[in-house]
Kinemage of the C-alpha trace (Angstrom):
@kinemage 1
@onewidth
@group {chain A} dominant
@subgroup {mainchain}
@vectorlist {calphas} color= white
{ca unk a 1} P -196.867 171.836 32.011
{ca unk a 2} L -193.601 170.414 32.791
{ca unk a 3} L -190.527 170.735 30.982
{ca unk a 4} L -187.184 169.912 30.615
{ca unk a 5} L -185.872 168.236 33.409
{ca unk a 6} L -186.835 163.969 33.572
{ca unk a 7} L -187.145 163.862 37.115
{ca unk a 8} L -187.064 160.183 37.377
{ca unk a 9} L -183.627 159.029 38.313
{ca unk a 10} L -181.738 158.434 35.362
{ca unk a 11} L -179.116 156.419 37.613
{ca unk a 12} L -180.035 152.492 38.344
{ca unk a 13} L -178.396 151.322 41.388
{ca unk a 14} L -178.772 147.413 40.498
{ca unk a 15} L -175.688 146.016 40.150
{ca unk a 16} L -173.690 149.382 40.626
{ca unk a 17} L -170.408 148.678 42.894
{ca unk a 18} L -170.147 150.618 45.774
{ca unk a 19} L -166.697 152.510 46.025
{ca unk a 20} L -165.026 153.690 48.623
{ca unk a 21} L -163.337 156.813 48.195
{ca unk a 22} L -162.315 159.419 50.739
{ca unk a 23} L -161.580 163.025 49.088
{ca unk a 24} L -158.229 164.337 49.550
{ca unk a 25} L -160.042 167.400 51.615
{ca unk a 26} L -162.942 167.869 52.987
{ca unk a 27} L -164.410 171.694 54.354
{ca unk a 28} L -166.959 172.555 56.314
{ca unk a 29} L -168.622 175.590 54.525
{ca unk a 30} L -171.541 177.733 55.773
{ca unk a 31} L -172.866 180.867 54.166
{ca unk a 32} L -173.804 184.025 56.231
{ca unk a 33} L -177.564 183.549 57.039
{ca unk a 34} L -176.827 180.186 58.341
{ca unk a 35} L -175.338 182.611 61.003
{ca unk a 36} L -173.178 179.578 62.222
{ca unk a 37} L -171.403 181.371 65.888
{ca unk a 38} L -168.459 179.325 67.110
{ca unk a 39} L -165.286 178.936 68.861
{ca unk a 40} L -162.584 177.538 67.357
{ca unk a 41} L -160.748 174.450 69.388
{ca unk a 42} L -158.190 173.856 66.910
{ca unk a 43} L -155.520 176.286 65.034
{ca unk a 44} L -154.647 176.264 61.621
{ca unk a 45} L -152.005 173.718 60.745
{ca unk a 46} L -152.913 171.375 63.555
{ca unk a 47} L -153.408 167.650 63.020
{ca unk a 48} L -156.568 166.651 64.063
{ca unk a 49} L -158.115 162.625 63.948
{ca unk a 50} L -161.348 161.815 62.579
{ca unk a 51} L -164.132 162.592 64.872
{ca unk a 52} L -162.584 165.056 67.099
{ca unk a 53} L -164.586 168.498 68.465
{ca unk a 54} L -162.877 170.896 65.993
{ca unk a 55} L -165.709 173.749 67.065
{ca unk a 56} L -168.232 174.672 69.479
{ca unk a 57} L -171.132 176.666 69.305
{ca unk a 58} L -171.034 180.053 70.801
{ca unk a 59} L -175.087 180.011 72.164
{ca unk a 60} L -174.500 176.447 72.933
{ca unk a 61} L -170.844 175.570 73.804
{ca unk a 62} L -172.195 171.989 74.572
{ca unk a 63} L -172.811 171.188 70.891
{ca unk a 64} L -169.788 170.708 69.016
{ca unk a 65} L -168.763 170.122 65.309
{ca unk a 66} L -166.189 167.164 64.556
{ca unk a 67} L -163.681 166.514 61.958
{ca unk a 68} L -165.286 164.693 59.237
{ca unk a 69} L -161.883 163.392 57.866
{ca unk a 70} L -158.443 162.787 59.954
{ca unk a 71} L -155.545 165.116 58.752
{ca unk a 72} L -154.414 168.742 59.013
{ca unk a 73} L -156.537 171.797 59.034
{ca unk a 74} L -155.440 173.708 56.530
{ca unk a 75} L -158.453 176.442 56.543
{ca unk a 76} L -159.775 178.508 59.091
{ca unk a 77} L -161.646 181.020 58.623
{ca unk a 78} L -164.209 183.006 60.826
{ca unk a 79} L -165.918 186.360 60.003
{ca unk a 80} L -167.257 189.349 62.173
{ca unk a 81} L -169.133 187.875 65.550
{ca unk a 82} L -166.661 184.710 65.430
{ca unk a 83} L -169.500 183.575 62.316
{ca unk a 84} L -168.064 180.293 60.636
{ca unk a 85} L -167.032 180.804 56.897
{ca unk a 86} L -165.161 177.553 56.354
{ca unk a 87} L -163.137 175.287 57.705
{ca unk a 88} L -161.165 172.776 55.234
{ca unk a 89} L -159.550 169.826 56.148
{ca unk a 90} L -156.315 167.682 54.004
{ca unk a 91} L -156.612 163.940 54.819
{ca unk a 92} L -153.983 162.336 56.609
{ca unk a 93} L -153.756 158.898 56.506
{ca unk a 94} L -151.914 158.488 60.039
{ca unk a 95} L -153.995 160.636 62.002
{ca unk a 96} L -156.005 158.231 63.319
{ca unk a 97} L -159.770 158.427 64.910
{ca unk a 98} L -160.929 160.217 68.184
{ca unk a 99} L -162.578 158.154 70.569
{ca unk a 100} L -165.904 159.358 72.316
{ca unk a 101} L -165.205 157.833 76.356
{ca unk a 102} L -168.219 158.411 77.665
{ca unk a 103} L -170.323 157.771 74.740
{ca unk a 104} L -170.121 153.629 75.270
{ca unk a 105} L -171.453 154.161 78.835
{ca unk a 106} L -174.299 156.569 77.673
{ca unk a 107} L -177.742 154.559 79.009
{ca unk a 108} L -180.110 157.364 80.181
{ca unk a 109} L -181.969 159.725 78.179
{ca unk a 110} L -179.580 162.444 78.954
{ca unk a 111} L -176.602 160.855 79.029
{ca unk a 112} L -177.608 159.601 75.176
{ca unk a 113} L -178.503 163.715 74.911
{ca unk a 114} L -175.407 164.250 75.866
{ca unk a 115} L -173.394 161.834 73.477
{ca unk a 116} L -174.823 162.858 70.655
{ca unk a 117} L -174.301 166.543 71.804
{ca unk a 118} L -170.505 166.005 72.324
{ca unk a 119} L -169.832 163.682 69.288
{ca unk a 120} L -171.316 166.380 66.713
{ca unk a 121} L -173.789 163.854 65.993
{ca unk a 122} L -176.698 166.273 67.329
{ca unk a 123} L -176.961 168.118 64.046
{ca unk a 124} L -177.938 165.206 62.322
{ca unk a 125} L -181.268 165.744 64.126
{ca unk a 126} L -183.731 168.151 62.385
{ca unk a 127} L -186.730 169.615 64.527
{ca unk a 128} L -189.949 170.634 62.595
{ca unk a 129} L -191.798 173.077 62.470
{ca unk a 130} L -189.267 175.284 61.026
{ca unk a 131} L -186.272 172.633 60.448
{ca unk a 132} L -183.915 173.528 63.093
{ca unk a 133} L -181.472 171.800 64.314
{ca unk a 134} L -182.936 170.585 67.690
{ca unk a 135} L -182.650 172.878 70.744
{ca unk a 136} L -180.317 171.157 73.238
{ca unk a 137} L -182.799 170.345 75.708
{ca unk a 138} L -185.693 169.914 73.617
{ca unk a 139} L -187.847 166.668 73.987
{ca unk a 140} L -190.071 165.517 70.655
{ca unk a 141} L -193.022 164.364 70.775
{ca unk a 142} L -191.811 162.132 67.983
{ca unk a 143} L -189.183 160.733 65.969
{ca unk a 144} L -189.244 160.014 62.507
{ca unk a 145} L -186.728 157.451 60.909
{ca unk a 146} L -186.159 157.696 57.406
{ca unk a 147} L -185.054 154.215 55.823
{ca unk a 148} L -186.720 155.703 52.439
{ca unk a 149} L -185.895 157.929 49.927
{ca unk a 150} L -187.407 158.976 46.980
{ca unk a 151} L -185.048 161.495 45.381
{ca unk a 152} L -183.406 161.221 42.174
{ca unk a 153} L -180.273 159.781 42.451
{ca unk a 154} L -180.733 158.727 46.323
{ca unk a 155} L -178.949 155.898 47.454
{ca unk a 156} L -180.850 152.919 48.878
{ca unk a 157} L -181.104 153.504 52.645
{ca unk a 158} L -181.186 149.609 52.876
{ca unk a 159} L -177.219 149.307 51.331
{ca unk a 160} L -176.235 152.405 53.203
{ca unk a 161} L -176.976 150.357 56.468
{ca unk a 162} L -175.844 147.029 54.982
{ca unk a 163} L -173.903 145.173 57.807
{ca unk a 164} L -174.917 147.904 60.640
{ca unk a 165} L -178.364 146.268 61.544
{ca unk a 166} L -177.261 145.653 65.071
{ca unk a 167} L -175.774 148.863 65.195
{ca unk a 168} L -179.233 150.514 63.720
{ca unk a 169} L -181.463 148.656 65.896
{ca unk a 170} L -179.009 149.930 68.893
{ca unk a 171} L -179.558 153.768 67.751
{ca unk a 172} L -183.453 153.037 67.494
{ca unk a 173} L -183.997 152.308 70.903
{ca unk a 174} L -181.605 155.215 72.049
{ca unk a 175} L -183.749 157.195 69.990
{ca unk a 176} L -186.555 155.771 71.811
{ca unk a 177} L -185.770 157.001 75.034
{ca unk a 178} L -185.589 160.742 73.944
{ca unk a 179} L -188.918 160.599 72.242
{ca unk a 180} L -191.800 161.278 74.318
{ca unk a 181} L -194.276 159.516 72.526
{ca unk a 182} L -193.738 157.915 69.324
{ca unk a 183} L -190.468 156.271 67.050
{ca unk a 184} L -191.651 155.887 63.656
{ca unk a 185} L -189.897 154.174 61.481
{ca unk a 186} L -190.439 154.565 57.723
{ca unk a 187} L -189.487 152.355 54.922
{ca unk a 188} L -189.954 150.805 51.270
{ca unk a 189} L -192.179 147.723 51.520
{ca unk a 190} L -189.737 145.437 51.464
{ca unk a 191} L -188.923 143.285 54.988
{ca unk a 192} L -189.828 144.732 57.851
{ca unk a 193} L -185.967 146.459 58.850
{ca unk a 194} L -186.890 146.450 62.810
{ca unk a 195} L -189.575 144.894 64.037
{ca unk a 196} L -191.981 146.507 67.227
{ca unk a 197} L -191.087 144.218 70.387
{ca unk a 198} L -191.505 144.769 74.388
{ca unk a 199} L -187.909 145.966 73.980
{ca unk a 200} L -188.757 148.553 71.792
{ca unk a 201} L -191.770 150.065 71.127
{ca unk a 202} L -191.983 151.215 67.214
{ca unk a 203} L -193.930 151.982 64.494
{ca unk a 204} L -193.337 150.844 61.406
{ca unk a 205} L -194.500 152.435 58.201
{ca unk a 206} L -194.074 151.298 54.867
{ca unk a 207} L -194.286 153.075 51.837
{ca unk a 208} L -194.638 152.562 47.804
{ca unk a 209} L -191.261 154.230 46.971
{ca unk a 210} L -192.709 156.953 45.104
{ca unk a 211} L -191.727 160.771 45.182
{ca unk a 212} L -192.675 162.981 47.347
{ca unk a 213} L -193.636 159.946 49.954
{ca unk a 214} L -189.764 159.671 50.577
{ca unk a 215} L -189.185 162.826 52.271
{ca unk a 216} L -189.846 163.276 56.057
{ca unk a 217} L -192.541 166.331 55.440
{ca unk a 218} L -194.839 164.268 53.649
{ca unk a 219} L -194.968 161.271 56.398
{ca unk a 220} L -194.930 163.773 59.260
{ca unk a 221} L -197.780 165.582 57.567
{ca unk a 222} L -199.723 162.163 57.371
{ca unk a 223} L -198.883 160.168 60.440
{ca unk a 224} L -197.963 162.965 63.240
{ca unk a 225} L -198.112 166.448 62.466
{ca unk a 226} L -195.532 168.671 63.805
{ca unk a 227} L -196.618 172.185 65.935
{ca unk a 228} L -194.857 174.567 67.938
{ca unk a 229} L -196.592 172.870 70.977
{ca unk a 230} L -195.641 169.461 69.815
{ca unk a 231} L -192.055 169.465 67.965
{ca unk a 232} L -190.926 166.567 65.748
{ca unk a 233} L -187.546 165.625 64.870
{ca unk a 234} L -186.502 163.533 61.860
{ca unk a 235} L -183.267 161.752 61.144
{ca unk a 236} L -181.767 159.525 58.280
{ca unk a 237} L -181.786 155.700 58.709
{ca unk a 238} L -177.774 155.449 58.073
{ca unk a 239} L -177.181 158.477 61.198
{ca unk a 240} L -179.325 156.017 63.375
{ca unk a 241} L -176.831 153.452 62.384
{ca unk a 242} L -173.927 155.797 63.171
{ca unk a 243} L -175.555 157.013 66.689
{ca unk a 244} L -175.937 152.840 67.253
{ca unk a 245} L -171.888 152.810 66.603
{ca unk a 246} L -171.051 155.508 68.471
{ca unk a 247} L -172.978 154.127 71.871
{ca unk a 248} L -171.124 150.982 70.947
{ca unk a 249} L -168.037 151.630 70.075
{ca unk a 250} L -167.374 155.582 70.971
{ca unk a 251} L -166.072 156.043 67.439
{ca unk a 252} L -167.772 158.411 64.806
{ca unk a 253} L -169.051 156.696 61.562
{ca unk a 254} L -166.261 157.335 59.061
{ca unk a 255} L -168.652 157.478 55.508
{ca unk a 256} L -171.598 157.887 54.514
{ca unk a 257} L -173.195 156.336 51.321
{ca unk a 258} L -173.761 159.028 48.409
{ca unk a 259} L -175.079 158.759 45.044
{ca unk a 260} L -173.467 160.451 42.414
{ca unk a 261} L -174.889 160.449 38.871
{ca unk a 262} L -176.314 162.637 36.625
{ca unk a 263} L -175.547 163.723 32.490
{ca unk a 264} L -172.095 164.450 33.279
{ca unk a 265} L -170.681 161.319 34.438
{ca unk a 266} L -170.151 158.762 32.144
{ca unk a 267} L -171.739 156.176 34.450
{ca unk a 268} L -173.353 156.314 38.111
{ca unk a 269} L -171.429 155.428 41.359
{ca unk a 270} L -171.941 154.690 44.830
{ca unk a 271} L -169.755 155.885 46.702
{ca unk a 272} L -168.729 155.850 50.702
{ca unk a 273} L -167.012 158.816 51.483
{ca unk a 274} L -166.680 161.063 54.052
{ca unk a 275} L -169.226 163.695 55.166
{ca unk a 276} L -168.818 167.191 53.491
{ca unk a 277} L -166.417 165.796 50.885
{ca unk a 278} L -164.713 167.316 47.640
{ca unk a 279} L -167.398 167.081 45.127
{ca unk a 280} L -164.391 168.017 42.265
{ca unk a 281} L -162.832 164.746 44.071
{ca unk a 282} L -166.008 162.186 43.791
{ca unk a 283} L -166.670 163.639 39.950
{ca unk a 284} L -163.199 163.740 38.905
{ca unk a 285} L -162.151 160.935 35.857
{ca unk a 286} L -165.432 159.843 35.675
{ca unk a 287} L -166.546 163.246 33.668
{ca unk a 288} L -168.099 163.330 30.084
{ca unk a 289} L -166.252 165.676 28.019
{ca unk a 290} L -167.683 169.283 28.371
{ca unk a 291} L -168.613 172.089 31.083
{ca unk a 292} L -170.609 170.555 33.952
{ca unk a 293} L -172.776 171.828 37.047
{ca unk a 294} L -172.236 170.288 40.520
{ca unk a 295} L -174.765 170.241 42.909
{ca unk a 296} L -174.442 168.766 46.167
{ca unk a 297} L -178.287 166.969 46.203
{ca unk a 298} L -180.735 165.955 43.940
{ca unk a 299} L -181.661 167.243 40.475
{ca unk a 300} L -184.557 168.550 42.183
{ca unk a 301} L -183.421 171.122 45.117
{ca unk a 302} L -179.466 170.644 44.992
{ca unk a 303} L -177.688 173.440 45.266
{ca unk a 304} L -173.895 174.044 43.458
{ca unk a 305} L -171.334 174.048 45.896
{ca unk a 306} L -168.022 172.479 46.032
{ca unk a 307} L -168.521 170.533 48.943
{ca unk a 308} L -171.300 167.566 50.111
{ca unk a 309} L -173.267 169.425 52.081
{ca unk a 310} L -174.657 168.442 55.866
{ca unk a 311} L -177.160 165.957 55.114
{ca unk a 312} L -176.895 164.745 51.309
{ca unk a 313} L -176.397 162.159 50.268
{ca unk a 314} L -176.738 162.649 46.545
{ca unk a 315} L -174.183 164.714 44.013
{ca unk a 316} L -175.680 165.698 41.190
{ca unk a 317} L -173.284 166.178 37.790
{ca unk a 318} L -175.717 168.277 35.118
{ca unk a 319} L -174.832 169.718 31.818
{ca unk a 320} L -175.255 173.736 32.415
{ca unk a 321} L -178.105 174.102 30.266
{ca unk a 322} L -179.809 171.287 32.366
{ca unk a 323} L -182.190 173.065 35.378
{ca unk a 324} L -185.363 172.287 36.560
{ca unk a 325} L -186.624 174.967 35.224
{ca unk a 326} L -186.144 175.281 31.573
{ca unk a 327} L -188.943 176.749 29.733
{ca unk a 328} L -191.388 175.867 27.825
{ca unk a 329} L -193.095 178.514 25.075
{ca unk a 330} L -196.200 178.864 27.693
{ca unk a 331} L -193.755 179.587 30.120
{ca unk a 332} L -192.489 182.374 28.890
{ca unk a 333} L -195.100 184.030 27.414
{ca unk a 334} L -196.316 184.436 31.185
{ca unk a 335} L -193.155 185.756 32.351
{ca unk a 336} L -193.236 188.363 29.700
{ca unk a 337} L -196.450 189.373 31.313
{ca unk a 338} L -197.550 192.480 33.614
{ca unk a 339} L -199.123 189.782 36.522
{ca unk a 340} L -197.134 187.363 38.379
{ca unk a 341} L -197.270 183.456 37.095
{ca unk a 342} L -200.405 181.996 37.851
{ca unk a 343} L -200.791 178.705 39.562
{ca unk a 344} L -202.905 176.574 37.265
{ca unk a 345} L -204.549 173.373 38.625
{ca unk a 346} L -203.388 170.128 36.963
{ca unk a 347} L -202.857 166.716 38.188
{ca unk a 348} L -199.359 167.247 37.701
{ca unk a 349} L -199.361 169.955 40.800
{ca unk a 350} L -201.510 167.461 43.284
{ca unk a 351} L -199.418 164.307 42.355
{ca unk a 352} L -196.189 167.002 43.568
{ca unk a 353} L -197.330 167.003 47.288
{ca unk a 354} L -198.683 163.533 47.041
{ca unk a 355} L -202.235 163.587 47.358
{ca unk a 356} L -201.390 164.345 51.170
{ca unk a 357} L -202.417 168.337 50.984
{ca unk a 358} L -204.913 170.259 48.832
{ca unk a 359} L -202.617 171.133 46.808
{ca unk a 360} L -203.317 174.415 45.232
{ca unk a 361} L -204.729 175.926 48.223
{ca unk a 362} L -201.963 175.157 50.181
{ca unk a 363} L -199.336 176.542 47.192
{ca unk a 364} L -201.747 179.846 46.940
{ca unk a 365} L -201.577 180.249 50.432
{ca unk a 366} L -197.868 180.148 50.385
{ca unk a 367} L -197.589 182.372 47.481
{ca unk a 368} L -200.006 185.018 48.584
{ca unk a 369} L -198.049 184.795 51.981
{ca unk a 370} L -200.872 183.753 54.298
{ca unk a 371} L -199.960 182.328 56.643
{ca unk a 372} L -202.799 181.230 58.676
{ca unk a 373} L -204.229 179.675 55.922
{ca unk a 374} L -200.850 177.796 55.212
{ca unk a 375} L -200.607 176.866 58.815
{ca unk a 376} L -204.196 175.493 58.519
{ca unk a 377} L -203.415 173.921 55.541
{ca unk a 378} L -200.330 171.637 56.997
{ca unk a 379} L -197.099 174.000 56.517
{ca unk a 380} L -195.784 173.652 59.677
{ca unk a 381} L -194.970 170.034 58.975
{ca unk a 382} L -193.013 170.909 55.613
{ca unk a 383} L -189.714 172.543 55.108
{ca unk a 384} L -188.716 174.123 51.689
{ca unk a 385} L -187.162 170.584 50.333
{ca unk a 386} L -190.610 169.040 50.278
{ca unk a 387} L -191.618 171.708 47.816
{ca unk a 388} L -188.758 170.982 44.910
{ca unk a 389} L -191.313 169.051 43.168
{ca unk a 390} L -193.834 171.569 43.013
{ca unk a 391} L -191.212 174.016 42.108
{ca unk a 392} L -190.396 171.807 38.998
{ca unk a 393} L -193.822 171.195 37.924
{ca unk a 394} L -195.383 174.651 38.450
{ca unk a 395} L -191.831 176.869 37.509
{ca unk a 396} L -193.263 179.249 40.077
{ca unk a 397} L -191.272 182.355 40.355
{ca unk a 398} L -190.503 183.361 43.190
{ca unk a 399} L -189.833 179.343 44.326
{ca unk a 400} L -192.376 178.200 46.124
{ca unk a 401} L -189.965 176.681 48.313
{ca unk a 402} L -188.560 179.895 48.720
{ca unk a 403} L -191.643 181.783 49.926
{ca unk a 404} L -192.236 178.463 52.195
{ca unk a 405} L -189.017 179.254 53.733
{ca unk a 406} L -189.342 182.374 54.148
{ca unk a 407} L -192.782 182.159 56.215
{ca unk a 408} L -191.098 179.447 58.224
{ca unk a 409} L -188.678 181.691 59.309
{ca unk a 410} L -191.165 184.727 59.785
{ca unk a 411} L -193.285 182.375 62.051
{ca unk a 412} L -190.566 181.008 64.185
{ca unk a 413} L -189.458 184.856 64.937
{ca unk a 414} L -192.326 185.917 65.842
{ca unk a 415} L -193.116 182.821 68.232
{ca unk a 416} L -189.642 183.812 69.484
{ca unk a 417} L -190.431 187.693 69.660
């Protein structure tokens, strides 16, 4: 009962040039549930390099944010309770990079806890249940490595780590040492990209390259799943690379490879650029004539902003009348009636959580808002991401991923309660 949308990716990466391309500004940009508390460490109109602590949480003053580009800070701008709005960056070319000291010496687990704290790199860590970012002196039970991903227009993890293999292998067995239990690594099933040794004790899973089995959810759900008793952090393959650097070098990773594709663009790119880029920038001259929506992610759960958000690494470019949710004649006959949308079984719905959960019980669940049955089900080890493909193939309204989120967030406050 799908419709519209071809959620295969419609860009092919073979023999696509990757560009390098750094924005002319860059802006960190939070919106008011994200309920982002800081201090400011810089003023406006201050020159700051690449990598520096720009801001620092207010709950946890340990855990800082960095510049993602080295130049002037042209933006500043914090609401009521000191909340982050946005903070926007103009590149410099002469303002150099900010070197971490005491990140090359880091060899313990806390002094590696304490490197990634102070470099910003922290936040690249995402704790489940409940997708947080980690609590600062949390220890996981496990640590999931994502060198796959199944998105549309996602990069290959493989060529975003190109030449860094040292520097990856160095992050893994940092990442090693905070994980009480197990490093999981999981990949396509091409070569093995780090191989279990008495140096480093991993497990390596690899994976037909076939959506949803590229997002962390899915291989937590199978392999390890997450509960409040038992947290589990995941990461992506190229911020192991740039944690690797960092310990090495004490200098923040300066891009990140990002897919950018879609109807709009006259041709896919790869492009390195830095974290929360322009997305104008990155889509600009390579536009098909017309209106266009710009969403930093995939086709799937991308969201319009103007800026590359914290952990994409896709841009989508879509013509407006392009969504995941156009309708079909079915479709809308339903919404026209007095009952909400029904969820009607189909291979289609149990192929969108991969044949890992019972599908509709689990998406029922969610819907009705039970959420002991969605806990028993598996929910815990989800966020609302791994749900984007049962959103397109069911057109739920509300979004299932929406409901899931909202449960998540109702469980985690009552645990905290």
């Amino acid at each position: 009962m799908t419709s519209g949308l071809d959620i295969a990716p419609k860009a092919s990466w073979s023999g696509v040039k990757i560009e390098h391309a750094l924005t002319a500004e860059a802006a960190l940009s939070f919106a008011q549930q994200d309920d982002m508390r800081v201090d400011a460490l810089v003023e406006e109109g201050a020159t700051v390099a690449q990598g520096a602590p720009i801001l620092k949480l207010r709950r946890h003053p340990e855990m800082v944010i960095t510049a993602p580009v080295g130049g002037r800070v042209g933006h500043l701008e914090l609401g009521p309770g000191h909340r982050l709005s946005r903070v926007a960056i103009f590149h410099e070319e002469d303002a150099g990079r900010h070197r971490h000291d005491s990140a090359p010496s880091a060899s313990s687990p806390q002094d590696i806890r304490q490197a990634l704290l102070g470099s910003g790199l922290w936040r690249q860590l995402r704790s489940r249940p409940y997708g947080r970012i980690p609590r600062t002196d949390e220890t996981p039970a496990a640590i999931f490595v994502m060198a796959l991903d199944t998105r549309p227009y996602a990069p290959d993890p493989r060529q975003a780590i190109a030449g860094s293999e040292t520097a990856f292998e160095r992050g893994l067995h940092a990442l090693r040492q905070l994980a009480s239990e197990k490093l999981v690594l999981c990949q396509d099933r091409g070569p093995v990209m780090a191989e279990p040794s008495d140096s480093l004790d991993i497990t390596v899973i690899r994976s037909k390259p076939v959506h949803p089995w590229g997002l962390a959810g899915f291989q937590i759900h199978e392999h390890f799943p997450a509960n409040p008793a038992r947290a589990v952090w995941d990461i992506a393959a190229e911020d192991v690379a740039a944690i690797g650097e960092l310990l090495e070098t004490g200098y923040l990773r300066e891009t990140r490879l990002v897919g950018v594709a879609g109807s709009g663009l006259r041709e896919p790119r790869l492009v390195r650029c830095q974290p929360w880029a322009d997305l104008r920038g990155l889509s600009r001259g390579h536009l098909r004539p017309g209106q266009h929506s710009i969403l930093s992610g995939s086709p799937l759960e991308g969201r319009p902003s103007r800026w590359l958000h914290e952990r994409d690494r896709q841009v989508s470019v879509l013509d407006p009348a392009e969504t995941p949710h156009r309708g079909h004649w079915f479709l809308s006959a339903l919404r026209r009636a007095s009952r909400p949308l029904p969820l009607i079984p189909s291979a289609s719905v149990d192929q969108a959580l991969g044949g890992a959960f019972p599908a509709l019980s689990l998406l029922r669940a969610i819907s009705a808002g039970d959420r002991e049955g969605a806990v028993r089900l598996g929910a815990l080890s989800l966020l609302d991401e791994d749900l984007s493909l049962a959103d397109y193939v069911t057109c739920a309204e509300p979004r299932l991923s929406d409901l899931l989120h909202a449960m998540l967030r109702d469980i985690a406050a009552e645990e905290a309660a």
